[in-house]
C-alpha positions as CSV (number, residue, x, y, z in Angstrom):
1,X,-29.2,14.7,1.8
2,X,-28.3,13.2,4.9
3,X,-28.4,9.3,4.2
4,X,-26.8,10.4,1.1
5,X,-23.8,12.2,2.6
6,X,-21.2,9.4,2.8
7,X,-22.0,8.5,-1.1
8,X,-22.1,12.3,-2.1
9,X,-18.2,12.9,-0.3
10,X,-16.9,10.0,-1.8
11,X,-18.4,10.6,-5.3
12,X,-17.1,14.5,-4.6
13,X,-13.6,12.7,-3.7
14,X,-14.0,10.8,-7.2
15,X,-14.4,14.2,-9.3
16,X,-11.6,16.2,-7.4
17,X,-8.8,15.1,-9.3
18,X,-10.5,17.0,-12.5
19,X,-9.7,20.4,-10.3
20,X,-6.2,19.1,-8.4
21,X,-4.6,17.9,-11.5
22,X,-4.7,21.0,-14.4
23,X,-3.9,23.2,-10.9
24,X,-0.8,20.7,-10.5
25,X,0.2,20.7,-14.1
26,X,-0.5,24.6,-14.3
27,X,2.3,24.9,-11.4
28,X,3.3,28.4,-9.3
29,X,2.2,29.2,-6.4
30,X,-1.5,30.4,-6.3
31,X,-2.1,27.3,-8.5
32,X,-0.5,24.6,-5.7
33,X,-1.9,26.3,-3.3
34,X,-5.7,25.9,-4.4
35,X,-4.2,22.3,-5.2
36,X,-3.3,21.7,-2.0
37,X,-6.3,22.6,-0.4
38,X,-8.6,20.7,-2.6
39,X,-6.2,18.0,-2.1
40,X,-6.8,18.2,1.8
41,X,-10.7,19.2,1.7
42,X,-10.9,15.6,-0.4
43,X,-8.3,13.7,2.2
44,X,-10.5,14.6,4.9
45,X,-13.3,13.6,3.1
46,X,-12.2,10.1,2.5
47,X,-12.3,10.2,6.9
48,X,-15.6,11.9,6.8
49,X,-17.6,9.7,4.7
50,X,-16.4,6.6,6.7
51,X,-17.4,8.3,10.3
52,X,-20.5,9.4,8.8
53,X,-21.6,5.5,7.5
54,X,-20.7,4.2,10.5
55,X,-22.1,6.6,12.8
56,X,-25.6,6.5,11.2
57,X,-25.3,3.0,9.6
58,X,-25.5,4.2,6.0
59,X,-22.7,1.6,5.0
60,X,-23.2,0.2,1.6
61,X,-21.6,-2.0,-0.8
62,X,-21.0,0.8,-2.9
63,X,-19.4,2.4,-0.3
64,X,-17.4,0.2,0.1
65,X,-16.4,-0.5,-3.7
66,X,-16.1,2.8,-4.6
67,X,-14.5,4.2,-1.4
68,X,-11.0,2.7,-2.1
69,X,-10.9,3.4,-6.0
70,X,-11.6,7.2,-5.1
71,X,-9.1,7.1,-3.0
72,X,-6.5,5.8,-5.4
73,X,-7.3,7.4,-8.1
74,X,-6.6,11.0,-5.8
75,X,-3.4,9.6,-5.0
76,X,-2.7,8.5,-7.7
77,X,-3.6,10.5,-10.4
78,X,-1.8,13.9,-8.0
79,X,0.8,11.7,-8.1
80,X,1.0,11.3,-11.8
81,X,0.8,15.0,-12.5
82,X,3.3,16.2,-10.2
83,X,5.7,13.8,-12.8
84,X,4.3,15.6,-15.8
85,X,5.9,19.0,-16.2
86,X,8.6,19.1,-12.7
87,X,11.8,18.4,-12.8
88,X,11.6,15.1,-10.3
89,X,14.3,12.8,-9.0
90,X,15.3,9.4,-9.5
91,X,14.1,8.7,-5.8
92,X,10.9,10.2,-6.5
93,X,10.6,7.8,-9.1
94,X,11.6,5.1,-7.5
95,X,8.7,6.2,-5.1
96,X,6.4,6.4,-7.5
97,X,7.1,3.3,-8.4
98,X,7.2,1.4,-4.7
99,X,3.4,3.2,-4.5
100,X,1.9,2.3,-7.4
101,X,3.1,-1.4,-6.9
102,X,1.3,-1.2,-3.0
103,X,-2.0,-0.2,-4.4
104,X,-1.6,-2.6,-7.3
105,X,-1.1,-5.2,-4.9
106,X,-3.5,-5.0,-2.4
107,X,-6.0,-4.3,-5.4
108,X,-5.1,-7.3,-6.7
109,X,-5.4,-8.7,-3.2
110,X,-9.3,-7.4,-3.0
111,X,-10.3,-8.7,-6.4
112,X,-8.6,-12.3,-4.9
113,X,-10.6,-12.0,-1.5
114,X,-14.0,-11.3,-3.7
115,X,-17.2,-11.8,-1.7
116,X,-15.3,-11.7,1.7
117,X,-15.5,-8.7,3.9
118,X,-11.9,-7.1,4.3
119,X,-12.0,-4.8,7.5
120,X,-9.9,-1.7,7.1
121,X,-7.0,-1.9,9.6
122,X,-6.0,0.4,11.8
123,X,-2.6,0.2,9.9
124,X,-4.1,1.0,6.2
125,X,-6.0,4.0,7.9
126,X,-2.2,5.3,9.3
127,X,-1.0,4.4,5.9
128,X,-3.6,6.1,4.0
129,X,-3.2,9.3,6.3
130,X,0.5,9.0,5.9
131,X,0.0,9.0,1.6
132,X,-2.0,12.1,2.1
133,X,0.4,13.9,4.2
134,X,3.3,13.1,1.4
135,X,1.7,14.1,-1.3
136,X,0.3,17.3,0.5
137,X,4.2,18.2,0.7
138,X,4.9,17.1,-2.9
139,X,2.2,19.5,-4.3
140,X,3.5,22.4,-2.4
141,X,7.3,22.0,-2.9
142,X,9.1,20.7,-6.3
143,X,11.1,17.8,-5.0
144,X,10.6,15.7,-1.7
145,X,10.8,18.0,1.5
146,X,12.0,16.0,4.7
147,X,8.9,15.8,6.1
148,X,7.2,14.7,2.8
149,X,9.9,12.0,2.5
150,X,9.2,10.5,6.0
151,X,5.6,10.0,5.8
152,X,6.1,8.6,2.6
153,X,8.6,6.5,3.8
154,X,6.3,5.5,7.1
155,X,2.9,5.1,3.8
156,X,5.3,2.7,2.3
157,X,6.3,0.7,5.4
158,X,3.2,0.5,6.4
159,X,1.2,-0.2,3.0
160,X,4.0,-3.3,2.8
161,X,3.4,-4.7,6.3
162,X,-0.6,-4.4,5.6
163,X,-0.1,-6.4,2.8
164,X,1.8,-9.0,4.5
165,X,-0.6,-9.2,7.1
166,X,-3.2,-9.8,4.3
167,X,-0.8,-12.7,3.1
168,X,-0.5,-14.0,6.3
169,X,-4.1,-13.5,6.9
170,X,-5.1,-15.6,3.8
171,X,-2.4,-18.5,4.0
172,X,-4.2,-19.1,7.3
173,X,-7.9,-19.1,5.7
């Protein structure tokens, strides 16, 4: 398996959603709890397949397509079902919102810069660490915790300055 590893992780990253999101909608505590944990096995797995490509030069453009879309569709789809049957605020929505809009963008920002090579900042990494950290806190607690609302706040500051710098980065091309 081992030149395979960084594709399985990712793929495994792809599929756990279909275990995070009926424990999510099923709600109590056992159920977050095995959320939660699948939740962080895959966030550190998103780390773990890119140390592992690099490491043994097993990058490949698959990798590298399908490495971002898993980890949206994590976020995103946790996201989603934490709306679904909690009683959520209007600032939860509004965060919602402000992340779905970041992803959109730099997608959108990607599909633009087709055929170049778009290194992964240091800044998206923090960001990306920073998603998983919120949403780690929103599976656990109901509403927004303090801590969950200050990495999401930081994920959100610093999705928007990455995508500046993208801006700035492509005005200059």
């Amino acid at each position: 398996m081992g030149r395979y590893a960084p594709m399985f992780l990712t793929f495994a990253r792809l599929a756990s959603p279909l275990a995070i999101v009926p424990l999510i909608l099923n709600g109590g505590g056992l159920s977050n709890l095995f959320a939660v944990l699948i939740f962080s096995v895959a966030a550190l797995s998103d780390w773990a397949d890119g140390f592992i490509a690099r490491k043994m030069h097993l990058e490949s453009k698959w990798g590298k397509i399908l490495d971002p879309i898993a980890d949206k569709l994590l976020c995103l789809l946790s996201l989603l079902a934490l709306t679904v049957n909690r009683d959520v605020s209007a600032f939860f929505i509004i965060f919602l919102f402000l992340t779905f809009a970041r992803e959109l963008l730099m997608s959108a920002l990607r599909e633009g810069l087709a055929g170049k090579e778009i290194p992964v900042s240091v800044m998206s990494r923090a960001k990306t660490f920073a998603t998983y950290i919120s949403i780690g806190f929103l599976i656990i607690g109901h509403q927004l915790t303090l801590p969950g609302m200050v990495s999401w706040g930081l994920s959100l500051v610093l999705g928007y300055i990455a995508i500046a710098k993208r801006l700035v980065e492509i005005s200059r091309a």
